[in-house]
Backbone as a ProteinNet text record, in pm:
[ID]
protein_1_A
[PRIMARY]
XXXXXXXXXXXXXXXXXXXXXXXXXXXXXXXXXXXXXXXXXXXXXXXXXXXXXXXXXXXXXXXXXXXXXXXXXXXXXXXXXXXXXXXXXXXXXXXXXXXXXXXXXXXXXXXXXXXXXXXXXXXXXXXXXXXXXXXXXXXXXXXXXX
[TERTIARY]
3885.6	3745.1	3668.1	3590.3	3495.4	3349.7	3229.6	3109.8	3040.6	2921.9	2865.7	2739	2787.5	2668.1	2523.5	2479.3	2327.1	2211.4	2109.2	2007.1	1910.6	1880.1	1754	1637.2	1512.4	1435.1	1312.8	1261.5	1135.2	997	859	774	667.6	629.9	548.2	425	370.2	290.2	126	138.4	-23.2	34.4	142.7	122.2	93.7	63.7	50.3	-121.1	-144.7	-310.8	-363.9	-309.6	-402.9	-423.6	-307.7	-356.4	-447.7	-445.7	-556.4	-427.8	-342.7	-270.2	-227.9	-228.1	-175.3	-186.1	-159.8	-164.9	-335.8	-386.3	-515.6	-582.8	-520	-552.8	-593.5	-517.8	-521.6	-630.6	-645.3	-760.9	-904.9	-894.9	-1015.7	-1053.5	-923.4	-956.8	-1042.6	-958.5	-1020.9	-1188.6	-1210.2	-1358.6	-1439.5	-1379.4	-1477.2	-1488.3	-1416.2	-1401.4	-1516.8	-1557.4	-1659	-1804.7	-1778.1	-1929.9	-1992.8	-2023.3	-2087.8	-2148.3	-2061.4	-2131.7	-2247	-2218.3	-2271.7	-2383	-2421.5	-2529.5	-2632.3	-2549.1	-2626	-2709.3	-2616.4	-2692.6	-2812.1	-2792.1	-2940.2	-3004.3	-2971.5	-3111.8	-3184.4	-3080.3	-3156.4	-3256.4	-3242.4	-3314.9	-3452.5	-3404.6	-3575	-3613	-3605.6	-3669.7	-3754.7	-3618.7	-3706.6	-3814	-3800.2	-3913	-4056.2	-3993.6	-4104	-4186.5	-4128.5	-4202.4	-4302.2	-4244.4	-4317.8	-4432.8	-4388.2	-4550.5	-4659	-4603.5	-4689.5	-4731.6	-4669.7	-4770	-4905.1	-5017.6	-5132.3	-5171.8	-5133.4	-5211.3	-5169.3	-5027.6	-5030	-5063.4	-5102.5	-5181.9	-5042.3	-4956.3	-4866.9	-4864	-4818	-4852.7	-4696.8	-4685.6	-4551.2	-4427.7	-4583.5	-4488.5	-4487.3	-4533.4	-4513.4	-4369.3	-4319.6	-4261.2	-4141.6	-4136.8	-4024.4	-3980.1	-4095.9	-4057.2	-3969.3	-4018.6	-3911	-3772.6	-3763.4	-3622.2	-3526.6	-3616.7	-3536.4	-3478.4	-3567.3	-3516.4	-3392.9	-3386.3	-3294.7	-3195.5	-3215.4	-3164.9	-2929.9	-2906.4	-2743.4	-2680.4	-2608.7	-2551.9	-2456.1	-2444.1	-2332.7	-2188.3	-2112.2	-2022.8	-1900.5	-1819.1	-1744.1	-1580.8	-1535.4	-1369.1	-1284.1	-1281.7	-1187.7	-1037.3	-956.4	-866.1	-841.9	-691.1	-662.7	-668.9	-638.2	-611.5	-564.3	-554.2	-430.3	-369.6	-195.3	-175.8	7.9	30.5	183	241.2	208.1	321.2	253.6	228.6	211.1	348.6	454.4	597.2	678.7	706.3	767.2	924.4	966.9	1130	1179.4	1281.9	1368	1508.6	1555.4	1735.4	1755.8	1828	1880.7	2058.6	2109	2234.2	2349.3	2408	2484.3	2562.8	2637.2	2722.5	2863.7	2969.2	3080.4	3207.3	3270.7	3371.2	3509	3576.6	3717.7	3747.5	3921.1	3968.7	4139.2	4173.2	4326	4419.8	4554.3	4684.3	4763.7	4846	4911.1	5033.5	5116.4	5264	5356.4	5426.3	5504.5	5640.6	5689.5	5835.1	5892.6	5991.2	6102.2	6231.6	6301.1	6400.5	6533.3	6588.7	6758.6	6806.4	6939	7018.2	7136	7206.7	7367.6	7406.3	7468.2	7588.5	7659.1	7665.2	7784.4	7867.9	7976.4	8055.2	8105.4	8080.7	8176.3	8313.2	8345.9	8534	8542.6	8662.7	8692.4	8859.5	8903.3	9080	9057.3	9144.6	9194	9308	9320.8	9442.7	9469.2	9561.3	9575	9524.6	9427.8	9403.3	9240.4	9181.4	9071	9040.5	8919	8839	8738	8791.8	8664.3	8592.4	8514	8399.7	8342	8362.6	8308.4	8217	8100.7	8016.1	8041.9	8025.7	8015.5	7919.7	7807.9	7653.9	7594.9	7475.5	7395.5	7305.8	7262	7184.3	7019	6954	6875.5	6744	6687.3	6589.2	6495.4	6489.8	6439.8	6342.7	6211.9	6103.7	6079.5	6098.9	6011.7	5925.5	5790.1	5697.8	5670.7	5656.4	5647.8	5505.6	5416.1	5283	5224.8	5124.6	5048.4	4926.6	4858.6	4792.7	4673.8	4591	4433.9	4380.6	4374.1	4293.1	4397.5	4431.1	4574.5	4537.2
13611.5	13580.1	13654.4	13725.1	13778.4	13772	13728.5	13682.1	13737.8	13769.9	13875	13723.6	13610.2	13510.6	13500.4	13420.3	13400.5	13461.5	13468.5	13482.3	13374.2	13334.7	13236.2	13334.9	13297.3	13336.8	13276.8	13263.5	13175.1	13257.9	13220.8	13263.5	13212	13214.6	13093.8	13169.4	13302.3	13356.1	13279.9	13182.1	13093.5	13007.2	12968.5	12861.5	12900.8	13049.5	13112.6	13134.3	13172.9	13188.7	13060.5	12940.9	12830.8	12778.3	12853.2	12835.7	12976.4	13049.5	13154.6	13263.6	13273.3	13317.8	13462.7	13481.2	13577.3	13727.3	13825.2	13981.4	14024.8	14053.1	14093.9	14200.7	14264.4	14347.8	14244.3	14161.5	14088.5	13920.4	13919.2	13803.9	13863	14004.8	14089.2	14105.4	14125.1	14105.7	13980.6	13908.5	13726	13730.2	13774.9	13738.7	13800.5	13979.8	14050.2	14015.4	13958.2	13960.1	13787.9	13744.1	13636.6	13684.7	13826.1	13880.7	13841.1	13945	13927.8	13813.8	13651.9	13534.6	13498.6	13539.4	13557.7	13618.8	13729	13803.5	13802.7	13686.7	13658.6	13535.3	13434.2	13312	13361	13478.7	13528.2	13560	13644.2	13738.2	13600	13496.2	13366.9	13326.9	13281.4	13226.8	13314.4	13442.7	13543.2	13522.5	13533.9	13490.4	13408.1	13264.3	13123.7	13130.2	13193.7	13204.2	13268.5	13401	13462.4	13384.8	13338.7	13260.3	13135.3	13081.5	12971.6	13023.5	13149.4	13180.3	13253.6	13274.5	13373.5	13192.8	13105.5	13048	12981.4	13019.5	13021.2	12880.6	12818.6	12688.7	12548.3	12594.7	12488.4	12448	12297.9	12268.2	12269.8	12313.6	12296.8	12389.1	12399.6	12525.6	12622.4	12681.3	12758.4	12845.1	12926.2	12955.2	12921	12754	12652.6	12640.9	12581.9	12503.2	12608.3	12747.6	12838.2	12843.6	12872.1	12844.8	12752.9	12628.6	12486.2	12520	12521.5	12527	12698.3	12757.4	12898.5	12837.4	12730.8	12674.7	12619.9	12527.1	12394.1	12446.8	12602.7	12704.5	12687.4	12651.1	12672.6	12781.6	12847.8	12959.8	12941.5	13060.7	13092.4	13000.8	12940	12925.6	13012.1	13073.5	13182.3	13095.4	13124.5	13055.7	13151	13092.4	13186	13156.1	13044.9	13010.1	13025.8	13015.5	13027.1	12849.7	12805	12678.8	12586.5	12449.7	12405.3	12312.1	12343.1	12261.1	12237	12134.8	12104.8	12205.2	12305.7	12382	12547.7	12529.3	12664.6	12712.7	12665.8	12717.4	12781.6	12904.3	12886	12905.8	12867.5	12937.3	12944.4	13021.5	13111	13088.5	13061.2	13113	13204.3	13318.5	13398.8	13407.6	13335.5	13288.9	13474.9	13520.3	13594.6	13596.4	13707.5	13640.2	13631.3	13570.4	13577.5	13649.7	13744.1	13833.2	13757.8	13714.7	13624.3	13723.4	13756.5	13850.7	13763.6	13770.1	13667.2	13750	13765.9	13859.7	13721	13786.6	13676.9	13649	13541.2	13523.4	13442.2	13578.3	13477.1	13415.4	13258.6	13247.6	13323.8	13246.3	13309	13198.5	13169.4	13113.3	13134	13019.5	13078.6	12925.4	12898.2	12808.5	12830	12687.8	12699.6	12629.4	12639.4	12495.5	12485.4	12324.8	12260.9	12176.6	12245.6	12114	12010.5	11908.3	11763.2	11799.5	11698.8	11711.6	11596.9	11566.5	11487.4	11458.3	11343.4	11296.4	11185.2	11207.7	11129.2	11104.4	10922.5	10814.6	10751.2	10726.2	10625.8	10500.5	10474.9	10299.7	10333.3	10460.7	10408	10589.9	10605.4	10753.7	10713	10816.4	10825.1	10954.1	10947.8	11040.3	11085.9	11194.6	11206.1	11329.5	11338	11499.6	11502.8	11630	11640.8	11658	11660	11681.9	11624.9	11516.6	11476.2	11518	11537.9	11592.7	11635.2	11749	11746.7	11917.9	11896.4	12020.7	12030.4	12206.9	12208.1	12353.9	12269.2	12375	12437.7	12579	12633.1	12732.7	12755.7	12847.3	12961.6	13033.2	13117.1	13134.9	13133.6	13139.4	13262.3	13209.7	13303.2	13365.9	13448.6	13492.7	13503.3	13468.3	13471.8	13583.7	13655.2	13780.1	13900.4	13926	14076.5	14093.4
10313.3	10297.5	10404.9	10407	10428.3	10396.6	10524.7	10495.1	10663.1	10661.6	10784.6	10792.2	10758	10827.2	10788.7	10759	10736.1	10873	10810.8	10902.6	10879.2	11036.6	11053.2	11097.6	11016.5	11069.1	11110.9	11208.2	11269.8	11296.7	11217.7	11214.4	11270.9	11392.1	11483.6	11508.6	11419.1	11432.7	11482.6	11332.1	11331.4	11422.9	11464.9	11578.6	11710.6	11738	11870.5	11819	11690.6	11676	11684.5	11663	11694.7	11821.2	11936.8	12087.4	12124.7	12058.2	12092	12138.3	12169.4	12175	12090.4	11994.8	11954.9	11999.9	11920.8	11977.6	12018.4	12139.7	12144.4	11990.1	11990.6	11824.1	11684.1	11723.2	11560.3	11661.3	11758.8	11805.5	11777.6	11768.3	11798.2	11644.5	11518.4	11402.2	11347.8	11422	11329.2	11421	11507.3	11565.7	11467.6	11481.8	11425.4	11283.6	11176.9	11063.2	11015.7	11087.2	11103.2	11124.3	11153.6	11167.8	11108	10962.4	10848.5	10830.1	10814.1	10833.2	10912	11090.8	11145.3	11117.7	11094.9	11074.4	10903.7	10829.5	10737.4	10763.6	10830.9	10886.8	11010.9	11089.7	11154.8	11061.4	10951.3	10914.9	10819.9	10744.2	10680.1	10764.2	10874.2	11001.3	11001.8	11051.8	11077.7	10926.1	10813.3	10718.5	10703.8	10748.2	10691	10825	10952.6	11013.7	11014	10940	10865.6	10755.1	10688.6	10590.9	10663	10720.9	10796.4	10907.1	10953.4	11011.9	10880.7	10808.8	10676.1	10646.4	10620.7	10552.1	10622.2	10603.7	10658.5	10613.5	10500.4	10449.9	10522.3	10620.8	10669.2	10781.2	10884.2	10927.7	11083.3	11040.7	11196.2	11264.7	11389.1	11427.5	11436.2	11355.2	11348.2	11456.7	11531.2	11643.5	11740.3	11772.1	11869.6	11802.7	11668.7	11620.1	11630.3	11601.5	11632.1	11772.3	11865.4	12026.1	12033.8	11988.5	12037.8	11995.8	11864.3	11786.5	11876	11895.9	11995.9	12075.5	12178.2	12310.2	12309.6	12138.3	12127.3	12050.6	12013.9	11941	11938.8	11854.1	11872.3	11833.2	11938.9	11911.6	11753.3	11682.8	11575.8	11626	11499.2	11550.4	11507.3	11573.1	11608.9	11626.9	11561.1	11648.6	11689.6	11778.8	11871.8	11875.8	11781.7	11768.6	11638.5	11619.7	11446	11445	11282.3	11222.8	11323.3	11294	11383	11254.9	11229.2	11131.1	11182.6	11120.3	11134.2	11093.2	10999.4	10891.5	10936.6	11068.1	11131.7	11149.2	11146	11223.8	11064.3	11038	10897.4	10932.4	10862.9	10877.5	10753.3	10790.2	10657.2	10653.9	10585.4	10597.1	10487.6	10518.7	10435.5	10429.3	10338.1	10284.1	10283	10346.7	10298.8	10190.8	10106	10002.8	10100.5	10040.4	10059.9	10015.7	10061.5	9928.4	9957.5	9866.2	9864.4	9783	9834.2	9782.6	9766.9	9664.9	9660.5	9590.1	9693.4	9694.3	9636.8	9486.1	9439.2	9532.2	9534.9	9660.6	9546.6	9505.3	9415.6	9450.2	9410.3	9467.5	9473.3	9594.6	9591	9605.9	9487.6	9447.4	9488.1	9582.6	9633.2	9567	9517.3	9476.9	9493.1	9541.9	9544.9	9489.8	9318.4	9294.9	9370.3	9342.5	9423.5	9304.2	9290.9	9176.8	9212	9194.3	9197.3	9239	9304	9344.7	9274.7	9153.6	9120.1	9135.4	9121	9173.3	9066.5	9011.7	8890.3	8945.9	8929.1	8950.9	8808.6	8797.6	8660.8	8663.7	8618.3	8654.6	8666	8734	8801	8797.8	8819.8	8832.5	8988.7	9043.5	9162	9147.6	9164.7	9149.1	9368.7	9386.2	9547.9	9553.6	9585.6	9599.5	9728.1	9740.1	9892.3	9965.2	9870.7	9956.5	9816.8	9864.2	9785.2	9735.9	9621.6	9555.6	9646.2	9664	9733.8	9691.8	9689.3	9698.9	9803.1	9879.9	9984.9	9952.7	9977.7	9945.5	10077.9	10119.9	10243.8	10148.7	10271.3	10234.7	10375.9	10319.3	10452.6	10508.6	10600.6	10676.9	10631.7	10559.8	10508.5	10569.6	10625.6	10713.8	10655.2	10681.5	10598.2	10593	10746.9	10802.2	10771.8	10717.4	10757.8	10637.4
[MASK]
++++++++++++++++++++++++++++++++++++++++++++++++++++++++++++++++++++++++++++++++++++++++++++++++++++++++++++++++++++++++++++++++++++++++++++++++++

């Protein structure tokens, strides 16, 4: 039998991105790749601000009311971490096959009769063996690896 062992494999990639951790190249991907959001939720904003000073009919005063909200203003939110989840860790096993290879071992048969000694008396028969009936199996050690 012959088999070269399984492989484990452990993938703890997102569990190093959810401590912030991961490769600087791919931290710099996930920021930059949030841009776009970013910069649609500004340009919504200068809009809905534009609109609110264009409208002339109303009685509030607009760019008092933009000043304030600038001040109280919350930055974009940006993550700087990946997910955080239990099933960040993946793992793998990859099963090798096994090759079994089987050399037939055929008996090998030795026997000795043994005949009865018999003595005949008049009157009476004795019957004497000289070795009792018996069978003796050996096998010889078979080597797995050779």
């Amino acid at each position: 039998m012959e088999t070269s062992g399984g492989e484990l494999e452990i993938n703890a990639d997102a569990a190093w991105a959810a401590y912030g951790k991961q490769p600087h190249l791919q931290w710099r991907n996930m920021v930059y790749s949030q841009m776009p959001r970013v910069f649609l939720q500004a340009l919504a904003k200068i809009v809905d601000d534009g609109n609110r000073m264009a409208d002339i009919a109303s009685r509030r005063n607009a760019i008092a009311d933009i000043a304030q909200e600038a001040w109280q203003h919350e930055f974009p939110q940006i993550e700087y971490v990946g997910a955080a989840s239990y099933d960040n860790v993946e793992v793998s096993i990859a099963k090798k096959e096994i090759s079994i290879s089987v050399k037939p071992n055929f008996p090998q048969i030795e026997y000795r009769m043994h005949k009865p000694e018999i003595q005949f008396r008049r009157g009476g028969v004795e019957i004497y063996m000289r070795q009792k009936n018996s069978i003796t199996i050996t096998t010889a050690p078979y080597d797995l690896f050779a």
